[in-house]
N, CA and C atoms as a LAMMPS dump frame, in Angstrom:
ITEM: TIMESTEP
0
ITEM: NUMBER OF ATOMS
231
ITEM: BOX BOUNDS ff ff ff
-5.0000000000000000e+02 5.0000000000000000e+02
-5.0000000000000000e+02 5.0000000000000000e+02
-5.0000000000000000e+02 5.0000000000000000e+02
ITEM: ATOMS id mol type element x y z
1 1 1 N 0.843 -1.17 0
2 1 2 C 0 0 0
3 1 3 C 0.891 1.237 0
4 2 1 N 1.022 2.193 -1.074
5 2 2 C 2.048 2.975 -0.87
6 2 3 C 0.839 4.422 -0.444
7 3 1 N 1.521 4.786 0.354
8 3 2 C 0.789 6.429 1.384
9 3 3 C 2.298 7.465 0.536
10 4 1 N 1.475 8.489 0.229
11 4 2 C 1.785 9.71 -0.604
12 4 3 C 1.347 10.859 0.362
13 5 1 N 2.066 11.527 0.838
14 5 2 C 1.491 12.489 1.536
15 5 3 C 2.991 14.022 0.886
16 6 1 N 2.336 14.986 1.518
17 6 2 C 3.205 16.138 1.086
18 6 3 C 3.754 16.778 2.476
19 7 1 N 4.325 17.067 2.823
20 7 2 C 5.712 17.71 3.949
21 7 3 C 4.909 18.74 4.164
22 8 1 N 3.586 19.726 3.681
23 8 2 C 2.762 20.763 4.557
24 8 3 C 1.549 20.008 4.918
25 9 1 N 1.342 19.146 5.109
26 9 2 C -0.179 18.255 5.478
27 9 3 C 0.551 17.859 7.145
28 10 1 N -0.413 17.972 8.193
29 10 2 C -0.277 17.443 9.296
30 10 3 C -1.644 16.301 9.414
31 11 1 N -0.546 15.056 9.386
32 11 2 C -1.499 14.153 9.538
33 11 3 C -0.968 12.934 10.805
34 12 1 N -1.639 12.855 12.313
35 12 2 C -1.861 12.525 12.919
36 12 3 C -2.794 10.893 12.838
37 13 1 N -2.365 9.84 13.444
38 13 2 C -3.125 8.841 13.835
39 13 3 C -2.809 8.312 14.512
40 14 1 N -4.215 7.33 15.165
41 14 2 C -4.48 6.723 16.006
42 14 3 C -4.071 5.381 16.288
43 15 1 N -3.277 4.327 17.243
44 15 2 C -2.368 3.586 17.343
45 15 3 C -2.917 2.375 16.601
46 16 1 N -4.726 2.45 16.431
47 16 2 C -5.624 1.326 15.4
48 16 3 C -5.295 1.518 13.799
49 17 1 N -5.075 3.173 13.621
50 17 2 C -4.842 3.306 12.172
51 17 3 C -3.033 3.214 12.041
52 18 1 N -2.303 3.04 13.013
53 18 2 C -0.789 3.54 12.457
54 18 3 C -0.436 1.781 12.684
55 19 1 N -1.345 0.796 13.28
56 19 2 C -1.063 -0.564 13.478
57 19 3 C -1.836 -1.201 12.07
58 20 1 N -3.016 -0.619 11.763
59 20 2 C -3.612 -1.481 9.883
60 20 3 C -2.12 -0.597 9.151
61 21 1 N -1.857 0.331 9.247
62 21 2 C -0.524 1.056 7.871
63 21 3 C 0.765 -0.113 7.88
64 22 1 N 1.203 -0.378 9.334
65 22 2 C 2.64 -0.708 9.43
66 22 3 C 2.823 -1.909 9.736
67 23 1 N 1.477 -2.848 10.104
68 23 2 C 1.126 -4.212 9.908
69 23 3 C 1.756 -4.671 11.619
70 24 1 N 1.897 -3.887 12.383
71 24 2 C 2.278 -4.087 13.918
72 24 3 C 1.165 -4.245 14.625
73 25 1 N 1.01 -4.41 15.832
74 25 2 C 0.158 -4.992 16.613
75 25 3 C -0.509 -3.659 17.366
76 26 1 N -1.412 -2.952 17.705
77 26 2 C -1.41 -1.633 18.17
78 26 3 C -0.84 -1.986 19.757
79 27 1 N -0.614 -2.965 20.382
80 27 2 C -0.39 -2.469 21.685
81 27 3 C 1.231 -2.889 21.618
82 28 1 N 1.987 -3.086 20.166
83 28 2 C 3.112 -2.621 20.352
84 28 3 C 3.082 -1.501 20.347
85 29 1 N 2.477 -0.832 18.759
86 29 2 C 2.621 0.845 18.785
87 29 3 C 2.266 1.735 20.256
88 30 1 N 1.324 1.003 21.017
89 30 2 C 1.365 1.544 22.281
90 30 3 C 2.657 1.448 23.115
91 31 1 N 3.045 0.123 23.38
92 31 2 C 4.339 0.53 24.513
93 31 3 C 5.509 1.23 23.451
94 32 1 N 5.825 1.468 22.407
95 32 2 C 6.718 1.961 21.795
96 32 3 C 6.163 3.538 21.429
97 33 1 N 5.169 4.261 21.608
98 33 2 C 4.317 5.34 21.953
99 33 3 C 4.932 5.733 23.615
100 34 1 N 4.465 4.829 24.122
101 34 2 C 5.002 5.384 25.678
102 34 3 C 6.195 5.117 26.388
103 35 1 N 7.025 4.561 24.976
104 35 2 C 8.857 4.734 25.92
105 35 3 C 9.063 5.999 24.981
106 36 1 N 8.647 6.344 23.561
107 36 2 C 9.287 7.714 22.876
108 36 3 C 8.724 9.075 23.957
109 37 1 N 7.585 8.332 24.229
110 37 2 C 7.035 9.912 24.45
111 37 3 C 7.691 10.455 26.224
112 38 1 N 8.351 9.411 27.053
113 38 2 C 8.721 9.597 27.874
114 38 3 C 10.333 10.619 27.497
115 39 1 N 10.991 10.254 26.638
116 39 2 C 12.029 11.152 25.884
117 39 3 C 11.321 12.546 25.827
118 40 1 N 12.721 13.069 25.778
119 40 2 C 12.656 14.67 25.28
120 40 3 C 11.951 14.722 23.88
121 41 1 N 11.505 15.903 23.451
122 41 2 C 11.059 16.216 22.598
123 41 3 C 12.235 16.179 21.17
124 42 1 N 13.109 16.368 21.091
125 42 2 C 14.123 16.759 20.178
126 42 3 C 15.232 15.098 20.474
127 43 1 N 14.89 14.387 21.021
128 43 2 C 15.067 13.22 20.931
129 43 3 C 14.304 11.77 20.178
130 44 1 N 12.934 12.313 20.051
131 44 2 C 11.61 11.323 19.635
132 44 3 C 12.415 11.25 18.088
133 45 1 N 12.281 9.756 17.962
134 45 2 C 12.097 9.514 16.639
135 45 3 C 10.825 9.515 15.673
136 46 1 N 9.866 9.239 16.48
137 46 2 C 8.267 9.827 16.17
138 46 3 C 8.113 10.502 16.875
139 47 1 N 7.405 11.76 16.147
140 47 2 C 6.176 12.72 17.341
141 47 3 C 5.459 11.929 17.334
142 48 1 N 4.571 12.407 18.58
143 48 2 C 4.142 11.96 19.751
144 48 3 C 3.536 12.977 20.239
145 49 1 N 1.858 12.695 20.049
146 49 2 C 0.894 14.203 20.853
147 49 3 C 0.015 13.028 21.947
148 50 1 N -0.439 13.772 22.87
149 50 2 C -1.296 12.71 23.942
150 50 3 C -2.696 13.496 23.776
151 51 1 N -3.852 12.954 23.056
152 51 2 C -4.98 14.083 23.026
153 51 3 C -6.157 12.901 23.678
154 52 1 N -7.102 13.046 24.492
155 52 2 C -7.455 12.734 25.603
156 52 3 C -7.236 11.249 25.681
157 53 1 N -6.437 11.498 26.187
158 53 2 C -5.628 10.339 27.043
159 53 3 C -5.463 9.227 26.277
160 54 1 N -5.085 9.18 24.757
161 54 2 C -4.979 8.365 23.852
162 54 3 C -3.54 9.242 22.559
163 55 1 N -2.437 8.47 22.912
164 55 2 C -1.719 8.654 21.795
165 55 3 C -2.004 8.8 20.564
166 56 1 N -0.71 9.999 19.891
167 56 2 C -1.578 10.302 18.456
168 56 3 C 0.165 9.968 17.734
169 57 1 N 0.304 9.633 16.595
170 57 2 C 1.992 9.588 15.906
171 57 3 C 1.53 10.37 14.997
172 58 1 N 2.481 10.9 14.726
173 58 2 C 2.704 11.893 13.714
174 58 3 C 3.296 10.892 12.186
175 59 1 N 2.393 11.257 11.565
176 59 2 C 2.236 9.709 9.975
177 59 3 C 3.297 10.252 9.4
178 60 1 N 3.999 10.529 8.605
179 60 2 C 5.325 10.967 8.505
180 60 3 C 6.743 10.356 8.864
181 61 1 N 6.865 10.726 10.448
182 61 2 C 7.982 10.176 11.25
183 61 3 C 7.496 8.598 11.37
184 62 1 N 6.155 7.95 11.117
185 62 2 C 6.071 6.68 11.161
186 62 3 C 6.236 5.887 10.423
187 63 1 N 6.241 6.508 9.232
188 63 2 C 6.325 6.186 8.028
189 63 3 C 8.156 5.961 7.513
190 64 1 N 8.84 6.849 8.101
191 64 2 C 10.235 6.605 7.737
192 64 3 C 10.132 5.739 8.802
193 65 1 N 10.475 5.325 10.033
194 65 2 C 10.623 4.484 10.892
195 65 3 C 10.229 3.14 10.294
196 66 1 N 9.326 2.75 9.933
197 66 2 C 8.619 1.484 8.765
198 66 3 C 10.128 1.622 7.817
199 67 1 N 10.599 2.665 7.246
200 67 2 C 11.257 2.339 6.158
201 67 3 C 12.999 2.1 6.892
202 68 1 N 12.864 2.398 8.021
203 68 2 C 14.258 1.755 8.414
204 68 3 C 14.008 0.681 8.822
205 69 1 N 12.733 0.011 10.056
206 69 2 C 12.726 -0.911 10.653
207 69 3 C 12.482 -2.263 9.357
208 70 1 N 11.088 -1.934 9.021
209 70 2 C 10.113 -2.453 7.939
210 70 3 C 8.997 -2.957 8.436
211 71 1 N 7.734 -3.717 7.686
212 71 2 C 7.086 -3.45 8.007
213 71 3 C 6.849 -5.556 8.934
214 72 1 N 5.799 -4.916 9.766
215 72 2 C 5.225 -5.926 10.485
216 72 3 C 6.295 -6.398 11.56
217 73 1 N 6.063 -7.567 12.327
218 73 2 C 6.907 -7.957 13.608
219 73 3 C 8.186 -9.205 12.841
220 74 1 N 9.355 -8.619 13.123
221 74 2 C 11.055 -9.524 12.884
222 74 3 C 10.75 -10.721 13.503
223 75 1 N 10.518 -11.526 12.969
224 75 2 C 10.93 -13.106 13.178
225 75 3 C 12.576 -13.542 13.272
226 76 1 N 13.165 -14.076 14.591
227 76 2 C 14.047 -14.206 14.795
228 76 3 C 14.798 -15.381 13.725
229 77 1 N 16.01 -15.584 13.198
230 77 2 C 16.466 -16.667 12.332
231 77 3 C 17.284 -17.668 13.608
């Protein structure tokens, strides 16, 4: 599924929509949501907004992260 977005669009989602994009489990994207967001700000490899009381990633920074990690959960060899 290739996502096209442009560098002035702020697009935000929810750990259900950034877990169907990146094929992860959402309550990984959750504990990996709440060790970034415990970091400094200028440290996060994803933004990271908390809007009522539910993590938001910033689609963008999640999107390169997918392209270093890749997508779905590493099966050990």
């Amino acid at each position: 599924m290739a996502v096209h977005i442009t560098p002035d669009q702020e697009i935000w989602v929810f750990m259900s929509e950034g877990a169907e994009i990146t094929g992860y489990s959402s309550q990984y994207l959750k504990k990996l949501a709440h060790k970034i967001f415990k970091l400094p700000e200028d440290e996060r490899v994803i933004k990271i907004r908390m809007r009522k009381r539910r993590y938001e990633l910033w689609l963008p920074d999640l999107l390169n992260y997918i392209d270093e990690i890749g997508y779905g959960p590493h099966q050990d060899k």
